[in-house]
TIDODREN-194625 format. One record per residue: x, y negated, z negated of N, C-alpha, C in turn. Coordinates in nm, 2 decimals. Atoms other than C-alpha are relative to their C-alpha. Example, Ala and Ser with C-alpha at 12.3 -4.5 7.8 and 13.67 -1.06 7.14 Angstrom:
2
SITE     n.x     n.y     n.z    ca.x    ca.y    ca.z     c.x     c.y     c.z
SITE    0.09    0.12    0.00    1.23    0.45   -0.78    0.09   -0.12    0.00
SITE   -0.09    0.11    0.00    1.37    0.11   -0.71   -0.08   -0.11   -0.08
***
This chain:
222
SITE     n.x     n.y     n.z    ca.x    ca.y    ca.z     c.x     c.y     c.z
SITE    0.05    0.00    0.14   18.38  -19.86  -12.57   -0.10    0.12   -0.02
SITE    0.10   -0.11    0.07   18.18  -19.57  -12.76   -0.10   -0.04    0.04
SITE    0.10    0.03    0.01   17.83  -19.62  -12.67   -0.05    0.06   -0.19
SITE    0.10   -0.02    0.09   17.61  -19.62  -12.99   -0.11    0.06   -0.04
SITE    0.18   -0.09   -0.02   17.30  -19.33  -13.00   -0.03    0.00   -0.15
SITE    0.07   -0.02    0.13   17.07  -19.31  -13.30   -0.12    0.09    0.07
SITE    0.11   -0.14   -0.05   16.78  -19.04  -13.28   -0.11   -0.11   -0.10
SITE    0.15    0.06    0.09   16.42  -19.25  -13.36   -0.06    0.07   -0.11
SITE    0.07   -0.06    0.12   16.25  -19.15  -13.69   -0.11    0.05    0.02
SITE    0.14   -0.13   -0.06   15.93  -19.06  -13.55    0.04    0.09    0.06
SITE   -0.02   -0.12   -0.07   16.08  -18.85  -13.33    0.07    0.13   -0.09
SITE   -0.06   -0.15    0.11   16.31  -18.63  -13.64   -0.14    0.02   -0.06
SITE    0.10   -0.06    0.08   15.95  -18.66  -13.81   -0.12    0.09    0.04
SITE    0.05   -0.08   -0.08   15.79  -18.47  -13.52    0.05    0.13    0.00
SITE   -0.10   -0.12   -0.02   16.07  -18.23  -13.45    0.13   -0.05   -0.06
SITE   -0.13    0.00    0.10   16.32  -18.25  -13.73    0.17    0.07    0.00
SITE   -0.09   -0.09   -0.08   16.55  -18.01  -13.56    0.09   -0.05    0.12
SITE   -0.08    0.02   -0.12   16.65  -18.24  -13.29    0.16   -0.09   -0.04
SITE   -0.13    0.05    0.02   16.99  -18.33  -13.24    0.07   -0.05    0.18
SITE   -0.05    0.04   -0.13   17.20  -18.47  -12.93    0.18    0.04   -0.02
SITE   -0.14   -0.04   -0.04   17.55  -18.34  -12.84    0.07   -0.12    0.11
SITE   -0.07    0.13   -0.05   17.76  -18.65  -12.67    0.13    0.02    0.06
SITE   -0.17    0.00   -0.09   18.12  -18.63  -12.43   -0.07   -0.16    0.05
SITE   -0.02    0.12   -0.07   18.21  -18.96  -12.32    0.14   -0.02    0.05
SITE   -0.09    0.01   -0.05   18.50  -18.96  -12.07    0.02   -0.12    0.09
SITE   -0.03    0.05   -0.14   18.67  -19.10  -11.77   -0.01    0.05    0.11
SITE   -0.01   -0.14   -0.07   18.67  -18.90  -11.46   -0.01   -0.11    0.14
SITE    0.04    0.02   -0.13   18.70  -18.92  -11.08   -0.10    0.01    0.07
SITE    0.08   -0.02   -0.06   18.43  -18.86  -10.94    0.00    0.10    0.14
SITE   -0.02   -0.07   -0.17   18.45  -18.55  -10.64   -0.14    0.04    0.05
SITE    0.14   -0.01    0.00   18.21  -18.44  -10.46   -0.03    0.15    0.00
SITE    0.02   -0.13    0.02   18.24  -18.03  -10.48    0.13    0.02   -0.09
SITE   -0.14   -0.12    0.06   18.50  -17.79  -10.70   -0.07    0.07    0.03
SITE   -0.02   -0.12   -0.02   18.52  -17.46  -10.53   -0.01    0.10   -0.09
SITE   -0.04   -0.07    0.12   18.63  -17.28  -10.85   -0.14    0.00   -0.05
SITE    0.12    0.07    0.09   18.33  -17.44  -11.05   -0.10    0.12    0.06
SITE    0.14   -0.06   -0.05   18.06  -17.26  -10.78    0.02    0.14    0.04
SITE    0.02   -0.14   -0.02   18.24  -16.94  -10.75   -0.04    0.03   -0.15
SITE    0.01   -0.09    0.11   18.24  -16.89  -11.13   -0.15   -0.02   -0.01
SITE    0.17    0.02    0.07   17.87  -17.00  -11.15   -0.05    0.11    0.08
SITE    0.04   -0.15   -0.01   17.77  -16.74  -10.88    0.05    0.13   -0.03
SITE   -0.03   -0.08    0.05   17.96  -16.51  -11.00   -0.03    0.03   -0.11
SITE    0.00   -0.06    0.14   17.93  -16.49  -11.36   -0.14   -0.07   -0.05
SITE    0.15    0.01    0.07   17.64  -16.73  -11.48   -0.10    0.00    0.09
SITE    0.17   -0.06   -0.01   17.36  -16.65  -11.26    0.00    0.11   -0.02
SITE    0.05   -0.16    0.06   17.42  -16.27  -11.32   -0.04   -0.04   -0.18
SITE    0.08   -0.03    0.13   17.38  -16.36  -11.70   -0.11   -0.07   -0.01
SITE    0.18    0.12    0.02   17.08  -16.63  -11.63   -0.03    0.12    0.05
SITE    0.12   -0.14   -0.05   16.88  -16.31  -11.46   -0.02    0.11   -0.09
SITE   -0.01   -0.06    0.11   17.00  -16.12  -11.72   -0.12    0.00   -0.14
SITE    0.05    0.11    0.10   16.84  -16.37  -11.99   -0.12    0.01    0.01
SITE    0.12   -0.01   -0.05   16.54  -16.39  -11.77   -0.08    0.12   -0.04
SITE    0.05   -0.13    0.06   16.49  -16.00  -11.80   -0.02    0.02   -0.12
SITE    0.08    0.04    0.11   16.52  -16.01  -12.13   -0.07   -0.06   -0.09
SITE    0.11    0.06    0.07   16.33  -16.29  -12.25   -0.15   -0.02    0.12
SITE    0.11    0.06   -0.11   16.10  -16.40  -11.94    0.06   -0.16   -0.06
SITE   -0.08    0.12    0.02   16.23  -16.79  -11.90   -0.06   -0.06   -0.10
SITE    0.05    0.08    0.13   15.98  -16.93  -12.16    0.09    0.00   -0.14
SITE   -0.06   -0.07    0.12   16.13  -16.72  -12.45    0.17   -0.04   -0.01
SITE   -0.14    0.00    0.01   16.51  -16.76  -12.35    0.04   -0.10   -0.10
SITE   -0.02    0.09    0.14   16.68  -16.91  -12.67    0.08   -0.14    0.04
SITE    0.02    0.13   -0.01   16.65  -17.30  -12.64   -0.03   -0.09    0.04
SITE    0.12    0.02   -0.13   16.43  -17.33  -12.36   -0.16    0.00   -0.10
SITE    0.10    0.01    0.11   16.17  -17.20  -12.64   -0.03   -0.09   -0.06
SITE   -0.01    0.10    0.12   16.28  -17.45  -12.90   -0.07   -0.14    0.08
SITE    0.01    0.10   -0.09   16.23  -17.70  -12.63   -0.12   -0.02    0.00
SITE    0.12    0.05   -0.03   15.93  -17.65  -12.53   -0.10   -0.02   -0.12
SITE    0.06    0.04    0.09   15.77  -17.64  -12.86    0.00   -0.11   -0.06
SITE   -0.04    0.14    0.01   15.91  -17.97  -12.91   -0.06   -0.09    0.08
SITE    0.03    0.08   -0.06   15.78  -18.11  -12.64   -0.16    0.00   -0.02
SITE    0.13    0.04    0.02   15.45  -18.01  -12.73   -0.07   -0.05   -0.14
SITE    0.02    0.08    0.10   15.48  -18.14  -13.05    0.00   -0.14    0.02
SITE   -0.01    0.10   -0.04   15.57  -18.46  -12.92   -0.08   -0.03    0.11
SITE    0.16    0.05   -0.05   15.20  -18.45  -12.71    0.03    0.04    0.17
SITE   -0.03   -0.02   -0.18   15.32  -18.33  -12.34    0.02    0.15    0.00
SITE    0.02   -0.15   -0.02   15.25  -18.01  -12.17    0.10    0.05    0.04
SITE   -0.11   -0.06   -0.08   15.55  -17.82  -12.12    0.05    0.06    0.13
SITE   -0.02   -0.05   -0.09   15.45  -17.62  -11.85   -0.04   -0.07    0.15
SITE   -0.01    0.13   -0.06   15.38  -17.91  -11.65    0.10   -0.12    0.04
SITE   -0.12    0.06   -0.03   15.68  -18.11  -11.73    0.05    0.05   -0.09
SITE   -0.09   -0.09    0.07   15.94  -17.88  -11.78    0.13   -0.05   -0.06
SITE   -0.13    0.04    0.02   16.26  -17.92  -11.96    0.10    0.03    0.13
SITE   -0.14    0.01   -0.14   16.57  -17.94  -11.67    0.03    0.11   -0.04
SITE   -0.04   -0.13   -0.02   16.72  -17.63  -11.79   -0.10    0.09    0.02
SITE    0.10   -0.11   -0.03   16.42  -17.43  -11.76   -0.01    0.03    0.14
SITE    0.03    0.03   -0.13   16.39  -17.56  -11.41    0.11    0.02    0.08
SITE   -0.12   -0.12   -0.06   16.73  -17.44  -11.35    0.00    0.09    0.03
SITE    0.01   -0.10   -0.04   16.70  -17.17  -11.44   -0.11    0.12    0.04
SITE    0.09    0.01   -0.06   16.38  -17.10  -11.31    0.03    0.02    0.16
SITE   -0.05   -0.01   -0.21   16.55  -17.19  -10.93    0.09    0.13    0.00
SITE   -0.06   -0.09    0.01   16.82  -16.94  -11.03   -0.12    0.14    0.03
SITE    0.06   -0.11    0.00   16.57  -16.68  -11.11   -0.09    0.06    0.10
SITE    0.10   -0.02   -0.15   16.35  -16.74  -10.79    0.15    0.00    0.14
SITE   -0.11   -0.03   -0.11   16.71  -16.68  -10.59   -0.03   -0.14    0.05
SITE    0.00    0.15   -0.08   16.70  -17.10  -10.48    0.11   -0.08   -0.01
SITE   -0.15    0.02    0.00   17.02  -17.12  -10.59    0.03   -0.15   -0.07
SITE   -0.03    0.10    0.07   17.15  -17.47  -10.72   -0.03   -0.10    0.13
SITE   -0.05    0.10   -0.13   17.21  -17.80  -10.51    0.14   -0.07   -0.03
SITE   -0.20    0.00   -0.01   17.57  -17.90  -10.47   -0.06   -0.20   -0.03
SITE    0.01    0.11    0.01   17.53  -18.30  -10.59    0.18   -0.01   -0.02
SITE   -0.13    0.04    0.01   17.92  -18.39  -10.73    0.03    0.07   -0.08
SITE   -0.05   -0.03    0.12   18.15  -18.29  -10.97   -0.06    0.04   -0.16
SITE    0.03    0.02    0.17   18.03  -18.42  -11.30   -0.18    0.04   -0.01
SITE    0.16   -0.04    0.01   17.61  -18.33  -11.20    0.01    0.12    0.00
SITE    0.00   -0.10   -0.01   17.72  -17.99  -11.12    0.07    0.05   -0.13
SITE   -0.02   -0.08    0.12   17.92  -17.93  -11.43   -0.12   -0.02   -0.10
SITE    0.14    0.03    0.07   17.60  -18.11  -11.64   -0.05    0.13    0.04
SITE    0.03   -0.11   -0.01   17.44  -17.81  -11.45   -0.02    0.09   -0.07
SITE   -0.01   -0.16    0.03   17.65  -17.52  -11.54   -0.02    0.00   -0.16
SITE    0.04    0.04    0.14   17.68  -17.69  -11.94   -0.22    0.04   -0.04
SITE    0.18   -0.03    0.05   17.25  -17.66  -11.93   -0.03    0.12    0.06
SITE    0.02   -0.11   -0.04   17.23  -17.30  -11.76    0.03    0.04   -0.12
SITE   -0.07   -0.10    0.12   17.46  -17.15  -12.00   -0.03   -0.05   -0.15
SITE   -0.02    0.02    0.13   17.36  -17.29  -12.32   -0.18   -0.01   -0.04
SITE    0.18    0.00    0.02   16.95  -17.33  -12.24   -0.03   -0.14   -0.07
SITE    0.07    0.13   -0.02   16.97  -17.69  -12.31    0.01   -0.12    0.09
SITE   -0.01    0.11   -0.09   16.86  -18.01  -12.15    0.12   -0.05    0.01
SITE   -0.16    0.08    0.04   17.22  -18.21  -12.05   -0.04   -0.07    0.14
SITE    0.02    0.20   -0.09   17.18  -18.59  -11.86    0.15   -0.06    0.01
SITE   -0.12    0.04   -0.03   17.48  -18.70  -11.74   -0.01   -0.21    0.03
SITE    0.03    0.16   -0.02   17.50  -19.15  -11.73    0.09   -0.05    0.07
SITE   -0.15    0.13   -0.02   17.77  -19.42  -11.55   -0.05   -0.08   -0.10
SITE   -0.03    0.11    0.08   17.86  -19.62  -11.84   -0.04   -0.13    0.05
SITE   -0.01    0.11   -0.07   17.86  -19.89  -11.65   -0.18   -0.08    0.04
SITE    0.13    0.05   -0.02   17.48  -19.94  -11.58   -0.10    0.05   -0.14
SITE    0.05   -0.02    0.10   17.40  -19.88  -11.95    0.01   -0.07   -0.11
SITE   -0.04    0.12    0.14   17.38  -20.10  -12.27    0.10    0.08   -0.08
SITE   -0.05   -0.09    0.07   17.58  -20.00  -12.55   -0.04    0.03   -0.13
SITE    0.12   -0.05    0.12   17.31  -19.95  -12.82   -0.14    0.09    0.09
SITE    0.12   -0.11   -0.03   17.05  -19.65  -12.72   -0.07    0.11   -0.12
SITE    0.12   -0.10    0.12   16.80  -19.44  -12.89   -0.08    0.10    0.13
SITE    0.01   -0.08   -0.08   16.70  -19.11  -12.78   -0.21    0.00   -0.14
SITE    0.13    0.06    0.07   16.28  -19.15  -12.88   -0.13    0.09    0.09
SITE    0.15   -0.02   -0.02   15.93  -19.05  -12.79   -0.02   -0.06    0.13
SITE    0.08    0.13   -0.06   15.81  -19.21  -12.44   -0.15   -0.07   -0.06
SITE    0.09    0.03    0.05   15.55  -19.44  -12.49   -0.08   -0.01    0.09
SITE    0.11    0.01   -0.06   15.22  -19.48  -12.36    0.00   -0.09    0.14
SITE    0.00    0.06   -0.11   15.19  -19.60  -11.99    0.15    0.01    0.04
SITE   -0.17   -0.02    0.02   15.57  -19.56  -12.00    0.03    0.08    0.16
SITE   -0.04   -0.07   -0.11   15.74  -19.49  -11.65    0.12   -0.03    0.07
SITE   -0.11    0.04   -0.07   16.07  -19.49  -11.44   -0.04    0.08    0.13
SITE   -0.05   -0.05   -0.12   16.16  -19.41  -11.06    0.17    0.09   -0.01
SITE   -0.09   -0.09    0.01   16.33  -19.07  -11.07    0.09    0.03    0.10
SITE   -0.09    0.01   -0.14   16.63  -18.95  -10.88   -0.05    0.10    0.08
SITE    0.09   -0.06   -0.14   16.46  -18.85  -10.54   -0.10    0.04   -0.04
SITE    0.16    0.01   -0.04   16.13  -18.88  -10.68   -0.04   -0.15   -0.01
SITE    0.07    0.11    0.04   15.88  -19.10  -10.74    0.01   -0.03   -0.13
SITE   -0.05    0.03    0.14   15.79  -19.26  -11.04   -0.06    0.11   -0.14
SITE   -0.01   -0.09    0.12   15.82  -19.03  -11.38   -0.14   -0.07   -0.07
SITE    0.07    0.01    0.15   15.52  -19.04  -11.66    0.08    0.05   -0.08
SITE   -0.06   -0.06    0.10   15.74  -19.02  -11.94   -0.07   -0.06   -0.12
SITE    0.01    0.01    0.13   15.52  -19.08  -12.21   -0.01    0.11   -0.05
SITE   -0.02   -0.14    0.05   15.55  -18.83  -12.44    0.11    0.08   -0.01
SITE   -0.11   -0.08   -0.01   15.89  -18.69  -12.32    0.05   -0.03   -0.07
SITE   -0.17    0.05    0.09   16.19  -18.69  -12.50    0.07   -0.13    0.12
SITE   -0.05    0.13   -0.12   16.34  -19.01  -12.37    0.12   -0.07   -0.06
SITE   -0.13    0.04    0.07   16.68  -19.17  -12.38   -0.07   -0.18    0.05
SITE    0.02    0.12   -0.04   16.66  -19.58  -12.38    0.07   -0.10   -0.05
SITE   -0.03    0.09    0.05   16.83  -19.90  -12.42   -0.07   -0.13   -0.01
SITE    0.08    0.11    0.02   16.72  -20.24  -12.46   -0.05   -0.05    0.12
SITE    0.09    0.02   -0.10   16.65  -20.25  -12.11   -0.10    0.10    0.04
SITE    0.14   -0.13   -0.01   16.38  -19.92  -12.11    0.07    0.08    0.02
SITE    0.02   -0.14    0.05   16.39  -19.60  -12.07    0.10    0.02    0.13
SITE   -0.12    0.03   -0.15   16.72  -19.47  -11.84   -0.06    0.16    0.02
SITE   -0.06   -0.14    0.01   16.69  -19.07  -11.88   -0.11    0.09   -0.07
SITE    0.12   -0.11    0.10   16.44  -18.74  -12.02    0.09    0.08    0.02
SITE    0.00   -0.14   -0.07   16.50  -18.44  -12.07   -0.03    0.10    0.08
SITE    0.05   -0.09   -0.12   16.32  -18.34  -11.79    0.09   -0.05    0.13
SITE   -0.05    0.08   -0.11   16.45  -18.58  -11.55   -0.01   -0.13    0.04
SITE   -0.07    0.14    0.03   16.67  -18.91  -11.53   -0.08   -0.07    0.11
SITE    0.01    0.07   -0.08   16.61  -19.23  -11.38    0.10   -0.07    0.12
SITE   -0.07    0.04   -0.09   16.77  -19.37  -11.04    0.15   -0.08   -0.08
SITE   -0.01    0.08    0.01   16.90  -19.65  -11.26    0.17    0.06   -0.07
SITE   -0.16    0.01    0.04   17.26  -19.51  -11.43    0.03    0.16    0.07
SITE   -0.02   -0.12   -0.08   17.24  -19.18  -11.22    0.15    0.04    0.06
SITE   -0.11   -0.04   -0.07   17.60  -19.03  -11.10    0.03    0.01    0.14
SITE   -0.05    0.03   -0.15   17.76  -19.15  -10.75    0.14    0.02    0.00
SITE   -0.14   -0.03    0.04   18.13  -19.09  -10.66    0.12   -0.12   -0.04
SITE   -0.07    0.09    0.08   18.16  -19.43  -10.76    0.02   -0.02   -0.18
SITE   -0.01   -0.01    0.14   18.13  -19.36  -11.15    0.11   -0.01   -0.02
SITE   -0.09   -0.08    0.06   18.42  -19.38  -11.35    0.01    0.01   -0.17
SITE    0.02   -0.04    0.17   18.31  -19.36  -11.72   -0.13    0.07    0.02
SITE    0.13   -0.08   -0.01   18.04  -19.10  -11.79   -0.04    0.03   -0.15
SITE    0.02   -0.04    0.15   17.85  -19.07  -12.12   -0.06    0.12    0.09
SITE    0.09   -0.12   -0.04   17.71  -18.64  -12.09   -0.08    0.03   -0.17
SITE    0.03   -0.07    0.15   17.43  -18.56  -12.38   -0.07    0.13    0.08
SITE    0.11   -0.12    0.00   17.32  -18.21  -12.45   -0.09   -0.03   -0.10
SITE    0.10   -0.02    0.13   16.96  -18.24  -12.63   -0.02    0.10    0.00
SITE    0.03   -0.15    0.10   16.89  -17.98  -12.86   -0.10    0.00   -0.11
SITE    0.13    0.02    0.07   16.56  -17.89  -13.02   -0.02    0.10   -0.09
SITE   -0.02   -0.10    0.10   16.71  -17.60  -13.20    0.04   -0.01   -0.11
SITE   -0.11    0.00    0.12   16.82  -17.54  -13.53    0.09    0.12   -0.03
SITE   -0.09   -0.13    0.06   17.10  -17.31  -13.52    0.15   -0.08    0.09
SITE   -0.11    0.03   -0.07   17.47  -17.36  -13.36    0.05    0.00    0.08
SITE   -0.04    0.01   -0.12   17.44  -17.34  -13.03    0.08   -0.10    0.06
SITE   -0.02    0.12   -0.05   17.50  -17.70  -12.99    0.15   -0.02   -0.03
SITE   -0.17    0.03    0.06   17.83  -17.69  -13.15    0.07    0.07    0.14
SITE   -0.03   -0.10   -0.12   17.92  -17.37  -12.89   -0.03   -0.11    0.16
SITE    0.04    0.03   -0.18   17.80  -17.57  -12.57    0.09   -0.16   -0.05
SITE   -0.07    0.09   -0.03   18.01  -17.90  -12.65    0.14    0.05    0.00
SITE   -0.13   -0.08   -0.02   18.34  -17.65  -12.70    0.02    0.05    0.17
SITE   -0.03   -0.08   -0.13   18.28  -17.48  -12.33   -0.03   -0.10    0.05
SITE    0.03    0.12   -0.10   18.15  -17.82  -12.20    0.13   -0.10   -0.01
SITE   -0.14    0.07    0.01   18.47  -18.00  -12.31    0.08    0.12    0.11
SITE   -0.09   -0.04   -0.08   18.66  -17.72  -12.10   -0.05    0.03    0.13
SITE    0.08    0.02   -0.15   18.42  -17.73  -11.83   -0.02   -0.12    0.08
SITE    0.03    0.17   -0.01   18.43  -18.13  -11.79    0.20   -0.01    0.06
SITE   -0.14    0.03   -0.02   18.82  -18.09  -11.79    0.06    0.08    0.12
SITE   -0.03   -0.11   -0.08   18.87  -17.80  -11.59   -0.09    0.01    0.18
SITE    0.06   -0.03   -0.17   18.63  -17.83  -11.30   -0.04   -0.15    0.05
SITE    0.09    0.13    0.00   18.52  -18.24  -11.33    0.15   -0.07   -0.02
SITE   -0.07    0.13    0.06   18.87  -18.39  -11.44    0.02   -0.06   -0.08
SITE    0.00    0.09    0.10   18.77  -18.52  -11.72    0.08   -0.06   -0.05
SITE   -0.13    0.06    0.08   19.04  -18.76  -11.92   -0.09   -0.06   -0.15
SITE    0.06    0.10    0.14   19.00  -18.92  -12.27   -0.15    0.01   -0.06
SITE    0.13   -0.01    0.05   18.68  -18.71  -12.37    0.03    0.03   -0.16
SITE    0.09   -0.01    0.13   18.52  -18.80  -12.67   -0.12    0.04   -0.04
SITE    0.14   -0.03    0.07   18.27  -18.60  -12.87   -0.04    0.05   -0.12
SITE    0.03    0.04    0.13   18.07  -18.61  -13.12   -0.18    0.02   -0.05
SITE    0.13   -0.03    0.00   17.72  -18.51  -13.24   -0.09   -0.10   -0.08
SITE    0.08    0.07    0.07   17.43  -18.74  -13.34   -0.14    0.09   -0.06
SITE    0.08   -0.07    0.11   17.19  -18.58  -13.66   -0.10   -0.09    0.04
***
């Protein structure tokens, strides 16, 4: 079934610009595509270095939007960074990627090439009412292969059991194994322009084409 996202009101009344981009498939779960990590060294880290030269990584367009979002919503950016910055960031320090599965690695190449945050979930360890919100005060999860996250302040995805997911970086708790086989993927977006439309077009043929994907549905929440 569809999960259900709403965007919290404080949080449009913060940053009125934000929006969430949504695929919700089926998929197998692998644990590399070949194809996937030649076209990524091949084609998008030459344009992420590219991007870098010409903006420097702060500036790149919706990495910026980001971060001023985040500091509208009371957290220091350069501290806790948005995930694509921190992509591309490793890109730009030659550190290259980390090979996790399928469906983490496309999430990946979808947040390199479009400069926004994208969280990948198993259905399966997720309610089906969520709200993408503000953390709150004292607010924390156990991150995948860290410790535990301060997310107050972040951009935060949550159901009625707490907080699963940021934009910086998800919790253990619905994280992608190659036992998944339903995956909600959001791109947050703190921009106001149409990128977001563009990155669920090449994320639908990058989900299908290098991930498997079957029976994606998407759809954008205002």
């Amino acid at each position: 079934m569809k999960k259900n996202l709403t965007i919290d009101a404080k949080m449009k009344e913060l940053w009125p610009a934000t929006r969430v981009g949504c695929f919700q498939y089926r998929v197998k779960v692998e644990k590399k595509n070949e194809e996937m990590w030649k076209y990524l060294k091949k084609d998008i880290f030459k344009k992420t270095k590219d991007a870098i030269f010409d903006y420097g990584v702060n500036d790149i367009p919706n990495i910026k939007e980001s971060r001023l979002a985040y500091k509208a919503f009371g957290k220091d950016p350069s501290r806790y960074r948005v995930s694509s910055e921190a992509l591309i960031r490793r890109i730009g320090q030659g550190k290259g990627l980390y090979e996790v599965n399928t469906v983490v690695d496309v999430n990946n190449l979808i947040s390199i090439e479009s400069g926004f945050s994208v969280g990948s979930y198993d259905t399966a360890n997720i309610e089906e009412d969520l709200v993408f919100r503000v953390g709150r005060e004292g607010e924390t999860y156990k991150g995948i292969g860290k410790e535990e996250i301060k997310i107050d302040c972040l951009p935060v995805l949550a159901d009625e059991k707490g907080a699963i997911g940021s934009s910086t970086s998800d919790s253990e708790r619905a994280m992608i194994t190659e036992s998944a086989a339903e995956v909600l993927t959001l791109i947050y977006s703190f921009s106001d322009n149409d990128d977001l439309e563009k990155a669920l077009e090449y994320g639908k043929r990058y989900l299908e084409t290098y991930a498997g994907a079957e029976e994606i549905e998407s759809w954008i929440v205002e």
